[in-house]
C-alpha positions as CSV (number, residue, x, y, z in Angstrom):
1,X,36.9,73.6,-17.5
2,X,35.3,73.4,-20.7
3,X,34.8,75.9,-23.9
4,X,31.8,75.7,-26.2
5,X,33.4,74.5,-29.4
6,X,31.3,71.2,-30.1
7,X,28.8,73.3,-31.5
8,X,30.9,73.8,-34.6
9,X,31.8,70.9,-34.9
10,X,30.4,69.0,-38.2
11,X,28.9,65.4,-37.2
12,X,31.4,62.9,-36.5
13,X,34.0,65.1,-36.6
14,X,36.7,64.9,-33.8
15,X,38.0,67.7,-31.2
16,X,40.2,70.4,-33.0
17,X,44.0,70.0,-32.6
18,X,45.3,71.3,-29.0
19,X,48.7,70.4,-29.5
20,X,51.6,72.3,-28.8
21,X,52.2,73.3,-32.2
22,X,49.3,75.3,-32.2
23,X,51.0,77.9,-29.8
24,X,53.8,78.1,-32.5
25,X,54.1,79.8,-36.2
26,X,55.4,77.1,-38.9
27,X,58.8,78.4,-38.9
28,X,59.7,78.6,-35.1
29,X,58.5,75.4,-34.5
30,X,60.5,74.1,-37.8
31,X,62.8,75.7,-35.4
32,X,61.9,73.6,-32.4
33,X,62.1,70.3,-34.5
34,X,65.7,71.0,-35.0
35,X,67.1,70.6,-32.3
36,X,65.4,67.6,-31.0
37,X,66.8,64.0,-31.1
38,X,65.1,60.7,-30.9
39,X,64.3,58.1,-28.2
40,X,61.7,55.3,-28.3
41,X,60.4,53.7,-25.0
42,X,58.2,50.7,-25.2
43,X,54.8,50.6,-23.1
44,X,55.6,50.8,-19.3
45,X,58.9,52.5,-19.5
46,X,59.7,55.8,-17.8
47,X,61.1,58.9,-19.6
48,X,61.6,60.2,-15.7
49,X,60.1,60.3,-12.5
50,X,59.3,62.6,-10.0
51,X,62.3,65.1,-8.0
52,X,64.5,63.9,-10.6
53,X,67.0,66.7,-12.5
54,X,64.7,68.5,-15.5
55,X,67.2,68.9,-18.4
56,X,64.6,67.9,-21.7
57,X,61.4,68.7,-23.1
58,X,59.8,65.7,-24.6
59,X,58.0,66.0,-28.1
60,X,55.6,63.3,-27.9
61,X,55.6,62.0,-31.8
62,X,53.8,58.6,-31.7
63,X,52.3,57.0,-28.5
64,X,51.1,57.8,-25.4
65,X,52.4,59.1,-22.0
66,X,50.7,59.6,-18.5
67,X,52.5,62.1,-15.9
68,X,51.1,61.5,-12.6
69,X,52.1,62.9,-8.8
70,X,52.2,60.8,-5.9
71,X,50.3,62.8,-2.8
72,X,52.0,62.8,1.1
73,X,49.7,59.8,1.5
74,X,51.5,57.7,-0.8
75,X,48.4,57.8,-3.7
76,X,49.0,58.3,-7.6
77,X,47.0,61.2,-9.0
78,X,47.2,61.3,-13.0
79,X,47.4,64.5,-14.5
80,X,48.2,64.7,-18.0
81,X,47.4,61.9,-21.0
82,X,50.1,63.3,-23.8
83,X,49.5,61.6,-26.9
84,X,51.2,63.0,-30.6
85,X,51.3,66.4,-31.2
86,X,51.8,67.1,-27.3
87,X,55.2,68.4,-25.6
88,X,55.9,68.6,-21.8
89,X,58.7,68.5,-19.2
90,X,59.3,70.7,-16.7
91,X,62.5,72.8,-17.6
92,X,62.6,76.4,-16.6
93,X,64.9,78.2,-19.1
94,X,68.1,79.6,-17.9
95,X,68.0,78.0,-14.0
96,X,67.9,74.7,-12.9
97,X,64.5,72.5,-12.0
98,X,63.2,68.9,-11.2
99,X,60.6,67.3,-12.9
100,X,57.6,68.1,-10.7
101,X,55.7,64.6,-11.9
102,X,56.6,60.9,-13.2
103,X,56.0,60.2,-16.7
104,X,55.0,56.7,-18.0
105,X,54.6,55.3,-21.4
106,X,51.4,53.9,-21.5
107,X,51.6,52.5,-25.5
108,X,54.7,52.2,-26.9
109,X,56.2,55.9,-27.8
110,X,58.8,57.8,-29.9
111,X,59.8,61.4,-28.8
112,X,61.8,64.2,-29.7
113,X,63.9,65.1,-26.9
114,X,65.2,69.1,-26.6
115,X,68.3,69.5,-24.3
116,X,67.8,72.5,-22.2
117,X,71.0,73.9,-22.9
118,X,70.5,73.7,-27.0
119,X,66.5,75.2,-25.9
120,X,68.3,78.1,-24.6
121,X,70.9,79.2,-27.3
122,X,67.3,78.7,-29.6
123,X,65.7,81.2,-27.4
124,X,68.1,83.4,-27.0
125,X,69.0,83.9,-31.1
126,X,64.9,84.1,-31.8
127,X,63.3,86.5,-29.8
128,X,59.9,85.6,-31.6
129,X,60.0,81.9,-30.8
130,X,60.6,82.8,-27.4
131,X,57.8,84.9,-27.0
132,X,55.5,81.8,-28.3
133,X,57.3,79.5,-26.0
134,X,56.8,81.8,-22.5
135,X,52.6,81.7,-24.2
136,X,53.1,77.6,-24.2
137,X,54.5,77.8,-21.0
138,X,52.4,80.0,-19.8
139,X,49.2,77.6,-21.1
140,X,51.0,74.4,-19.1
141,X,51.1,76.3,-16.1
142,X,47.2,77.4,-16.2
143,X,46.3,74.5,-17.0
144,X,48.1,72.7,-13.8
145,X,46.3,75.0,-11.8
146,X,43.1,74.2,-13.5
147,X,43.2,70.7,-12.6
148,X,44.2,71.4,-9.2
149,X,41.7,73.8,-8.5
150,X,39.3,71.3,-9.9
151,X,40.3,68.8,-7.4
152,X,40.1,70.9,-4.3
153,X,37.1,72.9,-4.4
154,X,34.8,70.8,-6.1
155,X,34.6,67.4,-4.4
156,X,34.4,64.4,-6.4
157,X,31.4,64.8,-8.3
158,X,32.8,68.2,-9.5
159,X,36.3,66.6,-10.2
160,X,34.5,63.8,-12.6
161,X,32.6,66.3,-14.7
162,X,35.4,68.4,-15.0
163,X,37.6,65.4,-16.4
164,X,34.8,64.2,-18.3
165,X,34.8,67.9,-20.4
166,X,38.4,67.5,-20.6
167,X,38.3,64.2,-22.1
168,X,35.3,65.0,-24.6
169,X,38.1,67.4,-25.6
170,X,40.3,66.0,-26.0
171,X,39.0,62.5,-28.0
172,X,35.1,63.3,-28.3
173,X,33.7,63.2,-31.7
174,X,29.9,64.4,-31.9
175,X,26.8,62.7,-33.4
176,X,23.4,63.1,-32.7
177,X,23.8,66.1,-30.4
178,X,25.7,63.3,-28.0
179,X,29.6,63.5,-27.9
180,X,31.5,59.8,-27.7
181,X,34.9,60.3,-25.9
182,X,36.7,58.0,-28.5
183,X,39.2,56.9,-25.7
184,X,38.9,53.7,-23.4
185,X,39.4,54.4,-19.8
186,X,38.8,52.2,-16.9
187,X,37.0,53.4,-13.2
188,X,40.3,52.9,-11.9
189,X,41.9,55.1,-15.0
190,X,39.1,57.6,-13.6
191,X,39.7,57.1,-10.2
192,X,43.5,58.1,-10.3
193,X,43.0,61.1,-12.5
194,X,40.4,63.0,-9.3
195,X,42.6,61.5,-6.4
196,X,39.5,59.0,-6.0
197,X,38.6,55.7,-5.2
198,X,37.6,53.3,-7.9
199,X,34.6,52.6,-5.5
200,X,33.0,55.8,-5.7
201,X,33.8,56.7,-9.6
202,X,31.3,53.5,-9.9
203,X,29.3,55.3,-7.7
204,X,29.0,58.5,-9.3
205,X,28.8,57.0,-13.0
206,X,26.1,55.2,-12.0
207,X,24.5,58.1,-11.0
208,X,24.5,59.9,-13.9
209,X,24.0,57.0,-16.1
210,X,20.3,57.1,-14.0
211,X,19.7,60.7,-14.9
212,X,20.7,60.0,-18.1
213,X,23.7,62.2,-18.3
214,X,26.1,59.9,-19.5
215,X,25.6,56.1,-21.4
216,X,28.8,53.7,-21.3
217,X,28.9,50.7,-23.6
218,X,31.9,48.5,-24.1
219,X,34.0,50.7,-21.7
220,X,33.1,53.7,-23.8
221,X,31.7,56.6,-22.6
222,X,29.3,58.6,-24.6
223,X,28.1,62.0,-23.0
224,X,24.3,62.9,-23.4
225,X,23.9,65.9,-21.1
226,X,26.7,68.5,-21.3
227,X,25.3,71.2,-19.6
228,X,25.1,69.1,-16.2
229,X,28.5,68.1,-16.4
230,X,29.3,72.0,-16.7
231,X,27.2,73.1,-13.8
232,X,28.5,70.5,-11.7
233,X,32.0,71.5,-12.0
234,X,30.7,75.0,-12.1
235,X,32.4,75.4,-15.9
236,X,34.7,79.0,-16.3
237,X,34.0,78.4,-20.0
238,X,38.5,78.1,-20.3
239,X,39.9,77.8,-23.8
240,X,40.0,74.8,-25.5
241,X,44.0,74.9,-24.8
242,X,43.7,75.0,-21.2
243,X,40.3,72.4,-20.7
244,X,42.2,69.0,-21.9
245,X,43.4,65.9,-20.3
């Protein structure tokens, strides 16, 4: 779901900052960033996969990371695209949990990893940070649902417009009243994040490369007609912290 910030955007300027800092003041998340230690997995590693013990939040510094789900038919869905500035991991503060997705490196990451058990001693002696931390939570878990809900009740055409929003976002920079998503994503990249086949994302690009809502060149997509994307996936206008890859 998308909100109506390109609008203020200057030309070629890039989406505004939805990292998790942003849910933070300075100081708590100064906070944060002292507790966490460092790990670096090269491209195709795994920090963790699915049903396994959550103990650590990951602090994605450099690099990217996908977190996908596998469905009761065996197929990948992906999620989440966490690049720098992003934190995720599914621990529940003060009771144990499993990581409800995989995560993959897909470019060669560092992280800063928080143990659960030094997370909660934080929260407990900083009432403040964890007020901003249940709101961060609290963002991750609407915006699950989001993505979900966009899945279901939508079809596939709805799906695609939906991640198309969330991916002009999250990399789109405007110019010319057209927004360039300034990340480089297969059909088959598409295809796995609606629970799709790569078949029918060529199908429905086509489509709206036809009635000229979309242009792709080079493997880049550039989006010409917002406002159909928006209608498709009947758009709730969420905030720009919520309607991200």
């Amino acid at each position: 779901m998308a909100v109506s910030i390109y609008s203020l955007l200057n030309e070629g300027e890039s989406r505004q900052d939805t990292g998790v800092a942003a849910f933070f003041s300075e100081e708590n998340f100064n906070k944060l960033k002292g507790i966490m230690h460092t790990r670096k997995v090269d491209v195709h590693g795994f920090l963790f996969q699915e049903g396994e013990s959550a103990e650590y939040m990951y602090y994605v510094r450099k690099g990217r990371v996908k977190l996908t789900k596998t469905t009761d038919t065996g197929n990948k869905i992906t999620l989440y695209l966490h690049h720098a500035g992003d934190m995720f991991g599914h621990i529940t503060p003060f009771q144990p949990s499993v990581q409800a997705f995989s995560a993959e490196v897909i470019e060669a990451a560092e992280f800063g990893v928080i143990e659960q058990g030094e997370l909660e001693k934080l929260l407990l002696a900083n009432g403040d940070l964890a007020i901003e931390f249940m709101r961060w939570m609290g963002a991750m878990y609407r915006m699950t649902q989001t993505k979900f809900r966009d899945l279901l009740l939508y079809g596939k055409p709805g799906a695609l417009c939906s991640l198309l929003i969330r991916m002009s976002n999250s990399y789109g920079i405007k110019r010319d009243n057209q927004i360039t998503i300034n990340y480089k994503a297969t059909n088959m990249d598409l295809a796995e994040m609606i629970g799709a086949t790569r078949e029918s994302v060529n199908r429905m690009l086509s489509d709206m490369r036809k009635a000229e809502v979309l242009e792709i060149s080079n493997g880049t997509i550039v989006i010409k007609n917002m406002d159909y994307l928006r209608n498709t996936c009947r758009c709730e206008q969420c905030p720009i912290e919520i309607c991200r890859v």
